[in-house]
N, C-alpha and C positions, 0 to 999 in steps of 0.2 A: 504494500500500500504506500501511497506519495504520501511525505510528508507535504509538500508542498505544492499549490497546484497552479498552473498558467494563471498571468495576470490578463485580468477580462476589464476592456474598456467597459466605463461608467457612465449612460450618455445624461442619464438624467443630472446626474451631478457636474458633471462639466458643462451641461449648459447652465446653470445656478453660477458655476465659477468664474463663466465670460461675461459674467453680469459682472461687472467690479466696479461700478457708479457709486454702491452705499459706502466705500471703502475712500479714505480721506489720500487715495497716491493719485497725485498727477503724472509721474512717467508717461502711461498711457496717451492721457490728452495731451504731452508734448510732444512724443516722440508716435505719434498713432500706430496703432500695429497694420502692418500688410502680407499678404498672406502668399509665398513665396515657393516657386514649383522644383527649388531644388536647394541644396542643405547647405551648398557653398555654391557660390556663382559670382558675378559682376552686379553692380549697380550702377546705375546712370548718374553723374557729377559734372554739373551744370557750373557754366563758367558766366562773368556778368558779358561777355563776349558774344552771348548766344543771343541774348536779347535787346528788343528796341532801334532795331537798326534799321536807318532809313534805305531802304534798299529798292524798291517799288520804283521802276522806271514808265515813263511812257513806251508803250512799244508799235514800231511802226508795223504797217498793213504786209500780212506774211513773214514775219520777222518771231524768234526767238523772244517768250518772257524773260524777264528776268531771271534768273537765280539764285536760293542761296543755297549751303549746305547745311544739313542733318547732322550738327556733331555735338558732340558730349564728351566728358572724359569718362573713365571708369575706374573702378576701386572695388577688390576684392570681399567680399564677407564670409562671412562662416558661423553657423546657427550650432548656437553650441547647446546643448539638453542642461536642462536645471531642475532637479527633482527632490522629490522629499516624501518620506514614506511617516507613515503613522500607526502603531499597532492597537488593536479596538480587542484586546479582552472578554471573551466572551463572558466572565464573569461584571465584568465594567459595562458590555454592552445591558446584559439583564439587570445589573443596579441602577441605570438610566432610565430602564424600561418601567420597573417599581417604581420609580421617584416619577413618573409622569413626565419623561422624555424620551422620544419618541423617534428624533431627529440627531439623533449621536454622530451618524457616519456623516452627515453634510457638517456638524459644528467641526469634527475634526479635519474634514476638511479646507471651511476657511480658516479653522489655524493653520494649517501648511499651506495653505493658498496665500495667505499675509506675509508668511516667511518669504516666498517665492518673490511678494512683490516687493520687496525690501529691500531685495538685491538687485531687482530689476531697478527700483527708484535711485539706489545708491551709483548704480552702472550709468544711467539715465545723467544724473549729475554729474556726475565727472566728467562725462561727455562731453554735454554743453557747456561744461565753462571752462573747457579746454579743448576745443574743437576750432579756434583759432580766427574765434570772429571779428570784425573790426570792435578795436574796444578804446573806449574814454571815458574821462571821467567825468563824475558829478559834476557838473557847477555847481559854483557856489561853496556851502560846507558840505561834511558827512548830514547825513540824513537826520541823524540827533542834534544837531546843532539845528535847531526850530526855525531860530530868527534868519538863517543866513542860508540855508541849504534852499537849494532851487531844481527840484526836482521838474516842473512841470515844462522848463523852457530845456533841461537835458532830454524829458526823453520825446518833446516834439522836434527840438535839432537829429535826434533817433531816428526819428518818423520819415522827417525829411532826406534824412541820409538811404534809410531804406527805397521810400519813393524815387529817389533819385538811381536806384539800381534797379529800376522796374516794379518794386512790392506794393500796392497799391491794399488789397483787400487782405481781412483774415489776420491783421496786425495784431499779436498779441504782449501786455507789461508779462510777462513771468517774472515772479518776485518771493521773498520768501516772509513768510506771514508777522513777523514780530518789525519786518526791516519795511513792509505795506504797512502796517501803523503809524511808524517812524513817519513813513511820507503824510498819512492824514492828517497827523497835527504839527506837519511845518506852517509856516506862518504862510507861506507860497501858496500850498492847497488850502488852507484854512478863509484867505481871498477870497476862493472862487465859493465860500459860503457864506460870506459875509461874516465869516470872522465867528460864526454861530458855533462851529464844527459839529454838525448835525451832516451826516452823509449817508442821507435817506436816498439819495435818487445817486444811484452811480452811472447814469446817464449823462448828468452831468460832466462828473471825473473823466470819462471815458472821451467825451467829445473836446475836453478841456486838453487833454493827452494825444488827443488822435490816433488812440488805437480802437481794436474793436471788443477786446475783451481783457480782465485782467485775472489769471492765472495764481493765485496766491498757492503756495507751496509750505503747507504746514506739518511735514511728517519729521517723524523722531523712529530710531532704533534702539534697539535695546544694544550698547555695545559693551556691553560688560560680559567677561568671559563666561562659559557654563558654567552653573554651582553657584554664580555670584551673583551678589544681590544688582536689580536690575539697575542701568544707568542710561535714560535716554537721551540720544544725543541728537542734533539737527543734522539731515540731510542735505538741506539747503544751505547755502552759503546766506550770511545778514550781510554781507559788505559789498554786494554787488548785483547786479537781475541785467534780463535780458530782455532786448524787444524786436521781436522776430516775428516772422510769419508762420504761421503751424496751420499745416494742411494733411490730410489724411487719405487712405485708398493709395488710388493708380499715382506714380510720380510726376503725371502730367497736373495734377491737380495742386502744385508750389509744396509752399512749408520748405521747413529745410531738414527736416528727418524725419525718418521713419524707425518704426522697431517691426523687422522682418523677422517673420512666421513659418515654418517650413512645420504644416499640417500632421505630413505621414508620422515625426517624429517626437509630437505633442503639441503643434501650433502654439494658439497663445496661453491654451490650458485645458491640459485633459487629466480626468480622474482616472485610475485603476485601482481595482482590488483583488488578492486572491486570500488563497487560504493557506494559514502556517500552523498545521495541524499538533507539530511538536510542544507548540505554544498553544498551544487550543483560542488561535486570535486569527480575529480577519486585519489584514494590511491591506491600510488605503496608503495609494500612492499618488501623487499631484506632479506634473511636471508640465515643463510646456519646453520648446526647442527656436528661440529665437536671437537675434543681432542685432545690436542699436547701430544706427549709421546716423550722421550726416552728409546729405547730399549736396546742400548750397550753403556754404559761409557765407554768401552774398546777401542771404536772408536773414541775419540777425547782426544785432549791435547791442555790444558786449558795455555795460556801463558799470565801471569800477568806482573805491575810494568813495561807495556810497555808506 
């Protein structure tokens, strides 16, 4: 007899798992996932070269259009597997069952599932703010200094920097949640409220900025070793954000990364579970098999010494 028996995809539970909106990680919505036909390949890396060129001639009667060429650079990736197993006790699963819980195998699963995304957020960040964007600084003071920091003419000088390389829609502040406070009560943004700091309508802020959306980044890990008591620490950087464009899907559609998916070998997140009969436990397993890229540094502007 097997002690142990083939792991069987779980579809009900991974679809629950690609649901990750209730979950406080932005990776995702910055870096959007695409769904990828092979485990290592190229990606397309868009030069500001490629776009806005006045190129459109008149063309005489039976005569050649104009043309231009179809180019792109490219850059290698490779979807690496990230997983995490869970064992469910069948004695731990029937004291759940007594106590009026009913849903064990999906709780243990988003706690491997959070773990998953932890890494992905932490991979995520280091990315982008070392991915080699045009980068400056604040005007003005750091972001703490209220009376003097002038965040709202740095990141429309951003805006316009962007615009000027083509990025027009889909402009997003990505900022990290304690250093977006910082900005609401400079005395800068506190202006455009009359000084009330009441910022009930971020429609305002947002048109005041000229972007289209603001991305706040409020996650913490736990980085204290096993056994130790926890220490959460920020993922995000306080001393600096970015204002980029983020677009998602097909790479026609801008943004300047993606996080690539190769489906066959857990996409962006699949469940399994089998049986380890030794242990008299069912193991669930969480993994997903993707790449963070950036495809256009042309697409974001990196502002430091915030």
């Amino acid at each position: 007899m097997a002690l142990t028996t083939t792991a069987e995809f779980n579809p009900v539970l991974s679809e629950v798992l690609n649901k990750i909106g209730a979950n406080r990680f932005v990776g995702t919505q910055i870096l959007p996932f695409r769904n990828v036909a092979l485990s290592n390949g190229q990606y397309p890396v868009f030069g500001a070269e490629q776009f806005d060129n006045d190129a459109a001639k008149a063309r005489a009667p039976g005569s050649k259009s104009a043309r231009i060429d179809f180019g792109y650079g490219q850059q290698d990736y490779a979807c690496k597997q990230y997983s995490l197993e869970g064992p469910l006790p069948d004695e731990d699963r029937n004291k759940a069952e007594q106590d009026g819980i009913d849903d064990v195998e999906a709780a243990l699963g988003m706690k491997l599932q959070r773990n998953l995304m932890v890494s992905h957020e932490r991979r995520v960040a280091d990315l982008v703010y070392n991915a080699g964007f045009n980068s400056t600084a604040q005007t003005g003071a750091v972001m703490s200094t209220s009376a003097t920091a002038k965040p709202i003419v740095t990141i429309q000088n951003a805006v316009e920097r962007l615009n000027g390389n083509g990025f027009f829609d889909n402009l997003a502040l990505i900022i990290e949640t304690s250093l977006y406070n910082e900005l609401l009560n400079t005395d800068d943004v506190r202006d455009i409220f009359n000084g009330a700091g009441i910022y009930n309508n971020r429609q305002v802020l947002l048109d005041a900025l000229g972007v289209n959306q603001i991305i706040l980044c409020p996650t913490r890990y736990n980085a204290a070793a096993k056994g130790k008591d926890a220490s959460r620490s920020k993922i995000w950087p306080d001393d600096k954000y970015l204002v980029a464009q983020v677009g998602g899907g097909d790479f026609a559609n801008g943004g300047f990364g993606r996080t690539l998916a190769y489906i066959p070998n857990g996409g962006a997140f699949t469940a399994e579970n089998y049986r380890e009969e030794q242990a008299q436990s069912d193991i669930l397993r969480v993994k997903n098999s993707v790449a963070e890229v950036v495809i256009n540094t042309n697409a974001g502007e990196l502002i430091t010494s915030a």
